[in-house]
N, C-alpha and C positions, 0 to 999 in steps of 0.2 A: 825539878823536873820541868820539859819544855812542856809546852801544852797549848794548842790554838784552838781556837773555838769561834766560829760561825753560827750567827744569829740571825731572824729575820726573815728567815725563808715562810711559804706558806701556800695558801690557795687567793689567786685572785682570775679576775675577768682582761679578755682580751682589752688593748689600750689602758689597764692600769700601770698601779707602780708599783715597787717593792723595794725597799734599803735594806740591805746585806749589812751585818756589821762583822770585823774578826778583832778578836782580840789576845795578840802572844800574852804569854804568862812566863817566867820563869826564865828568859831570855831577855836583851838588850836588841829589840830588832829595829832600834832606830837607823840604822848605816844599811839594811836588808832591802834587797826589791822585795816588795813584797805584792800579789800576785791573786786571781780570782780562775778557777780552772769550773768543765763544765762537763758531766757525762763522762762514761761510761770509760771512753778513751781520755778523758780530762783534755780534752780541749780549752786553752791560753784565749779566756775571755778578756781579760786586761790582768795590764800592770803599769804598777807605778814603782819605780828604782828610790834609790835611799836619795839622790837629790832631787826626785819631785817630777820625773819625765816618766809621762805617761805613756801608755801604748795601748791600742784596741785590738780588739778581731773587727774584720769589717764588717760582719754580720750584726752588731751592736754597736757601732762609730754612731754617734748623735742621738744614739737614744741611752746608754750608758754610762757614768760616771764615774771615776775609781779616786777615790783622794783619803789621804791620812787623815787621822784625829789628832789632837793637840797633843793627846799620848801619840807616840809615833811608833807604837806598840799597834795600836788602832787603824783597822784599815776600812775604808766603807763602801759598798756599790749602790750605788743608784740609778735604778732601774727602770725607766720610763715607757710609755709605748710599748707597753710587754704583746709580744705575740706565743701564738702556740708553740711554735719553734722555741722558744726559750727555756720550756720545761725541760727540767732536769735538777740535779743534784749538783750544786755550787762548795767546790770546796778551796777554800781559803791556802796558802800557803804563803811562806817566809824561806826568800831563797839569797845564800851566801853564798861568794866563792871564799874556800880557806885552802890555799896550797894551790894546788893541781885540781883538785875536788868541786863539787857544786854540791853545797848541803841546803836541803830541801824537809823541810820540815812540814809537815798536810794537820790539817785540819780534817774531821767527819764526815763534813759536809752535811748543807741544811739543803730541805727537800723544796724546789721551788714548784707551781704546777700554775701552769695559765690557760686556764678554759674559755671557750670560744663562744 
């Protein structure tokens, strides 16, 4: 069974930091983009693709991170410069194309909150 899991989230103060970690189970998502979404509408906060090219939203370009773990199952955000704006519920996915298809696998999602 697939299973992603997001960690990391929490309460902090405006201009702190927070590391996001996800972790696939049950899958092979080394060759996967694999991806950080945000709210409600899951807004494409970053991704990083199965050969290592990153992409941001510009809302968090230079204050945000996205890089694999040594497991390549492992994916991590790091979150600097938090402002208000950033609260929300961060959820993790691992996305393929197989065929014609785009398989998109989510995570829960961890609760983030950044107070002022």
């Amino acid at each position: 069974q697939v299973r992603v899991a997001e960690s990391g989230g929490g309460l902090v103060q405006a201009g702190g930091s927070l590391r996001l970690s996800c972790v696939v189970s049950g899958l092979d998502a080394s060759l996967d983009d694999m991806s950080w979404y945000r709210g409600s509408q899951r807004d494409l906060v970053a991704r990083i693709t199965g050969g290592g090219i990153t992409t941001y939203a510009d809302s968090v370009k230079g204050r945000f991170t996205i890089s694999r773990g040594d497991s390549r199952n492992t994916v991590y955000l790091q979150m600097n410069s938090l402002r208000s704006e950033d609260t929300a519920v961060y959820y993790c996915a691992t996305e393929r194309i197989v065929g014609s298809e785009k398989q998109v696998r989510w995570g829960r999602g961890t609760q983030v909150t950044i107070s002022s």
